[in-house]
Structure formats: C-alpha cells, structure tokens
N, C-alpha and C positions, 0 to 999 in steps of 0.2 A: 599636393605634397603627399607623401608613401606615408603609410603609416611607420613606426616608431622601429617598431619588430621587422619588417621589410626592409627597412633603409640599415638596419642591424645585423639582418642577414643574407644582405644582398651579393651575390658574388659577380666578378668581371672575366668572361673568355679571352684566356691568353694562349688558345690552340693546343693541338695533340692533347686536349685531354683536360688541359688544365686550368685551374680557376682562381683567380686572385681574392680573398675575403680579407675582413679589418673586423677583427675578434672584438667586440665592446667591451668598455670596463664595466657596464653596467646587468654585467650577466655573472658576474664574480661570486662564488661561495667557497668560503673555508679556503682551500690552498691553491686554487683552480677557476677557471672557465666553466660554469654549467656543462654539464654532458648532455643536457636535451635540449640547450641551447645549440652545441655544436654539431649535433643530429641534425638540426635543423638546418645551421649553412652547408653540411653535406648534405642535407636533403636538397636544399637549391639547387647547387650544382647538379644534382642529378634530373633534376624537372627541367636543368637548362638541355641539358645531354638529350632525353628521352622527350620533345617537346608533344611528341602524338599521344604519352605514356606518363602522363605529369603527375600521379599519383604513390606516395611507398605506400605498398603491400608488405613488403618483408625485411627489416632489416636487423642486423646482427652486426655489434660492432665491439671492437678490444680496445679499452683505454688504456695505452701503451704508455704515458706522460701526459704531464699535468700541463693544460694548455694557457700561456696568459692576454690577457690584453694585446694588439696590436696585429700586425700584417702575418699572415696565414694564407698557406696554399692547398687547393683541393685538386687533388689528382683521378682522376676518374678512367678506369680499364673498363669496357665493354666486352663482356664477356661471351653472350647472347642476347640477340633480339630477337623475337618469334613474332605471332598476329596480337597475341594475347599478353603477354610481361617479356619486360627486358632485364637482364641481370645482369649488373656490373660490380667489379671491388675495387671500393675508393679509399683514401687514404687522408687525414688530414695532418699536413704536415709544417711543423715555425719551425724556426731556427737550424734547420737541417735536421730536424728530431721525428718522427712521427708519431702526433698525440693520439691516434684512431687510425684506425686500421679495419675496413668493415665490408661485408656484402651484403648486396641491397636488391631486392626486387621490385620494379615500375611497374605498373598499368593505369587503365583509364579503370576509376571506382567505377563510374554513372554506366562501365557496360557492362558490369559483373552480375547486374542483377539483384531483385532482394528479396528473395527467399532467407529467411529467417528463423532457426530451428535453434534456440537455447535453452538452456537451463539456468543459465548466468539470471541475476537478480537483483536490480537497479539497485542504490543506495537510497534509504532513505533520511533526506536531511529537510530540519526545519526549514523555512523561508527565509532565503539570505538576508535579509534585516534579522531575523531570528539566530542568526550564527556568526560567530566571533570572529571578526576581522583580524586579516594578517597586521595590518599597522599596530595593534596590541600586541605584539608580540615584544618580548624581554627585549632589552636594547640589545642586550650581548651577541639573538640571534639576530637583530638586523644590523649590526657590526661584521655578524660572522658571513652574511649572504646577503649584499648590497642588492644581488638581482631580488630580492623579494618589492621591493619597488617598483619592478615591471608590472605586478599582477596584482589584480582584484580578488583575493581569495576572501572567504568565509567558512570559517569552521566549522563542522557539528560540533554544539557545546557540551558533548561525551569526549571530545576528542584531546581539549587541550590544556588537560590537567598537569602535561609536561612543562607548561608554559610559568604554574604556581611550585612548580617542585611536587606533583603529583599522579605522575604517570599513572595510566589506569594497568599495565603490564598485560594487553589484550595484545600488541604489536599491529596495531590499524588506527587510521588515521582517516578521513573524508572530508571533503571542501569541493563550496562552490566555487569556481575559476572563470575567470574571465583577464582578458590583457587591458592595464589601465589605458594603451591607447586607443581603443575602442577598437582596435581590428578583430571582426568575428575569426571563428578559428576554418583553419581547413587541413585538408590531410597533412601539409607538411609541418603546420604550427604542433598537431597532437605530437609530432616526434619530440617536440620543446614538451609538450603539457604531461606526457610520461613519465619525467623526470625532474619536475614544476615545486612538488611538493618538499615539506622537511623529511630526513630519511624519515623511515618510518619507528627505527630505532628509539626518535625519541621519546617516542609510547613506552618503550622499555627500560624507562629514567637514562638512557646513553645518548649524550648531549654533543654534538660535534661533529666536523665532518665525515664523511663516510663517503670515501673515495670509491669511486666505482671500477670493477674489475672488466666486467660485462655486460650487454644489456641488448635485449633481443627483445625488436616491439614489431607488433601486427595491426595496421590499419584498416578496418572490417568496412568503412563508409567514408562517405565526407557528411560531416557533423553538418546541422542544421544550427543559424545561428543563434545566438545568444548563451546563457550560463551551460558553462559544460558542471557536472558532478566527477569530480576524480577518489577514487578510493587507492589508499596503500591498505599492503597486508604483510605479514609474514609468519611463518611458521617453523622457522630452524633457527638455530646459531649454533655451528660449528667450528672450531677451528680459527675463531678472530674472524669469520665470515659469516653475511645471513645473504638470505633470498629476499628481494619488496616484488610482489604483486603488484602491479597497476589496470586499473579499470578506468575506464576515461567513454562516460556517457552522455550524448547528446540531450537538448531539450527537445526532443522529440522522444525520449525515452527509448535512444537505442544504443548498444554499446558498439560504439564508433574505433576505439583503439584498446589495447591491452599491452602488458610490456612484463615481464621479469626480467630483474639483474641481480645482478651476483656482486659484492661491495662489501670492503673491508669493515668492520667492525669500530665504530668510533673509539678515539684512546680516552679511557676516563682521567687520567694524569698527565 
C-alpha cells in the first residue's frame, strides 16, 4: 500500500503534457488547498515528465486562485532539456481556472555533488518529546487547517506563545516535522514541507489565513531520513504583505531546501 502523501499526490498521464490529479480535502487551510501541498502534485507531474531528472532544483510558482478539494489538472510545457536540468512551465489548473501557474527546474540531486560552502546555521531546538506538539494547538486553528493532521510537528517551546494569546513579536517560528504516515521525506515531499508550517505571522499576534501571492523554493539535497527541523522567519510588512523565510534541515544536519513567498497579510476582523 503507497503511503498516505503518494496516494494523495499521485497524478495519471493523459498525454501532450497532461496530468489528471484528485486535490485531498485533507490538505485544506483557511480558504484554500495548501500551496506546498499543490507544489507537491505539480512536482509529481514533473518527476513523471523528466523521469532521468526526477528531482526540483528550482521552482517559482503564482497562486492565481484558490484551489479546492476534488479533480484537478496539471499541464506541463517542456521548455528545455540539456545533460544537466530540464526546465519546464506548468500550470495547475480546476474548473477551467488556473490555480498556479509556475517554472520549474529538474535534475538528478545524487549527481550534483556535495561540496558544501555556507554560512546558513542549523536551528537549534530541544528534543522532540521536549517541544510542543501540533495536536495542542487552539481548536480554532485545527478548525481553520484540517491538513495539520497530516504531520508530526513539535514546536520549540519559545515559539508558541501565539497559541496562549502571547506572541513573542520576533516573526519566527521552528518545528520538528515529520509526516504522520511514516513516509520519510524526499525532494519532492520538501516542496509540501516549505510551506508545512503556521504562517509565520502568527508570531506577530496576526491569527488567520495568509494567502499566498508567491513562492519560490530551492531544493539543495535529498534529505536523509527521519525528523527534518523547519525554520520560518520574516522581516517586513508592508503594504498588507510580508516575506516567510523557510529553512528546512535534514537529520544529518544539512540544509536540504529553502523557500521565500510573498503572502497577503492575515485580516485581523
């Protein structure tokens, strides 16, 4: 039997291009389909396209509409294929609307090599029995993001004073992650785990959805299994808009994906 997340994000070739998926209702937050959920089934599609090249390296994608539950199509343009990455723009598209609209860079990670030169700097969180599980969280948010039921998170307990009415106003958030149906993660799962967390907003006492504008992630490895650490961050709000950082590190202690998006500003009323 597939695991939970595979049989969830699995898509069917129906030629020239195109990919039949079935959106789960159990990926649902605030008004919408997770966005790194549906990275995810267009990541499939494009691992079914590129099969020599089954890894994202680069993708950049526009949340055009808010995508729900049910039959979903992925349309994939192949742009270039070279020796080294394929670049195609795909599209995911219900009701005759298109919810994403994205370009995407393929390769094989395992031949990239791993020379590794950063300055970047793990998170440091207690020992997941040590850190505050997502199932404690307020009802209202597990009302508001059914998919938090997918995953095994644990909080650093600096993090989630949003949860008592206590934001610390730092704009960062860090959790241990894992998917409750035991599937370890791999490159295509991180494009779900990028955008896995609560915004990050609600470090900022701002409680609620926070639709996503845009969101551009870079997959640096394929993760080594077991608990990944995901760090949010941000540092702006302008304009009813901020920026989240995402960090997403292996248990090997290496940073495996990163992501920034751009996402409207929750409504406090």
């Amino acid at each position: 039997m597939p695991h939970e997340f595979d049989a969830q994000t699995a898509v069917r070739p129906e030629g020239d291009g195109r990919y039949a998926a079935e959106l789960a209702e159990g990926w649902v937050v605030g008004g919408g389909v997770n966005g790194g959920y549906l990275l995810a089934v267009i990541g499939t599609a494009l691992r079914a396209t590129f099969p020599a090249k089954p890894d994202p390296v680069a993708v950049s994608a526009y949340y055009l509409s808010a995508a729900r539950p049910g039959p979903a199509t992925v349309a994939v343009d192949v742009r270039r294929e070279g020796g080294r990455v394929a670049t195609a723009s795909v599209e995911l598209v219900q009701e005759g609307e298109t919810r994403i609209a994205a370009l995407a860079t393929y390769g094989d990670l395992a031949r990239f090599g791993d020379d590794v030169r950063t300055t970047a700097t793990e998170p440091v969180l207690p020992p997941p029995d040590e850190c505050v599980a997502n199932t404690l969280a307020p009802q209202e948010i597990l009302d508001l993001a059914p998919m938090m039921g997918r995953f095994d998170m644990r909080f650093h307990p600096d993090h989630v004073g949003w949860a008592v009415g206590q934001p610390s106003g730092r704009g960062e958030l860090a959790a241990w992650f894992r998917l409750v149906d035991g599937r370890e993660p791999d490159p295509v799962s991180l494009l779900m785990v990028l955008d896995a967390l609560p915004p990050v907003t609600f470090d900022l006492g701002m409680m609620g959805w926070a639709p996503t504008l845009e969101l551009t992630a870079h997959v640096r490895a394929r993760p080594a299994p077991g608990w990944l650490k995901v760090r949010h961050r941000t540092r702006n709000m302008a304009g009813g808009m901020f920026e989240e950082d995402c960090e997403v590190w292996d248990s090997a202690g290496r940073l495996v994906a990163q992501s920034r998006q751009l996402a409207m500003q929750p409504r406090t009323s």
